[in-house]
C-alpha positions, 0 to 999 in steps of 0.5 A, spaced: 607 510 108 609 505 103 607 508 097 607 501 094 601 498 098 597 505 096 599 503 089 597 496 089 589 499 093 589 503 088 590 498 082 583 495 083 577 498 080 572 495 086 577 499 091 576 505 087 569 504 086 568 504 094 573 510 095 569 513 090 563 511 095 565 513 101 567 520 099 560 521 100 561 520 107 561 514 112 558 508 110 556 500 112 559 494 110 552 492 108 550 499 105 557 498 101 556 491 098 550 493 096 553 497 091 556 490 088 555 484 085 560 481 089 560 475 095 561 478 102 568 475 104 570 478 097 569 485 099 571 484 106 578 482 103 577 489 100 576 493 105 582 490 108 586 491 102 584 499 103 586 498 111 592 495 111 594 502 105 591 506 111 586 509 106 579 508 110 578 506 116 572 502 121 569 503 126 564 499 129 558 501 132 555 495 135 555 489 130 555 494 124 562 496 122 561 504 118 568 505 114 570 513 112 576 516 108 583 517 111 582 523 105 590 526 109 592 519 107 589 519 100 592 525 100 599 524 101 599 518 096 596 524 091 603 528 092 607 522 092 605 520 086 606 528 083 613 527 086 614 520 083 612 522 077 615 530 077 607 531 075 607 538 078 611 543 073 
């Protein structure tokens, strides 16, 4: 994994904000740009941010597409930042 493209995920708040949504489960594009104020193609570019760093992923269901954590890819982001960091003493 490039810790760099997690990094760089993770360095925007509304990405944050959607982690922090989908830690409740699976949840829609639709029911997720509902949570902003923000056009659609803005969030889609998001959402690709966040795929591209393997933290969620999509599945579609017809023509809904449902996005839920990678929670072992935030995971080991998690170590890797202890270990970069030596935060773990």
């Amino acid at each position: 994994m490039h810790m760099s493209g997690v990094f760089k995920a993770l360095a925007d708040p509304t990405r944050r904000r959607i982690l922090e949504l989908l830690k409740q489960g699976p949840m829609s594009a639709g029911e997720l740009a509902d949570q902003f104020d923000l056009a659609k193609p803005t969030l889609s570019g998001h959402f690709a941010v966040l795929k591209e760093a393997r933290l969620i992923h999509g599945d579609r269901r017809g023509t809904t597409i449902y996005y839920g954590l990678n929670v072992s890819v935030l995971e080991e982001a998690l170590l890797g930042l202890l270990e970069t960091f030596d935060l773990r003493r």
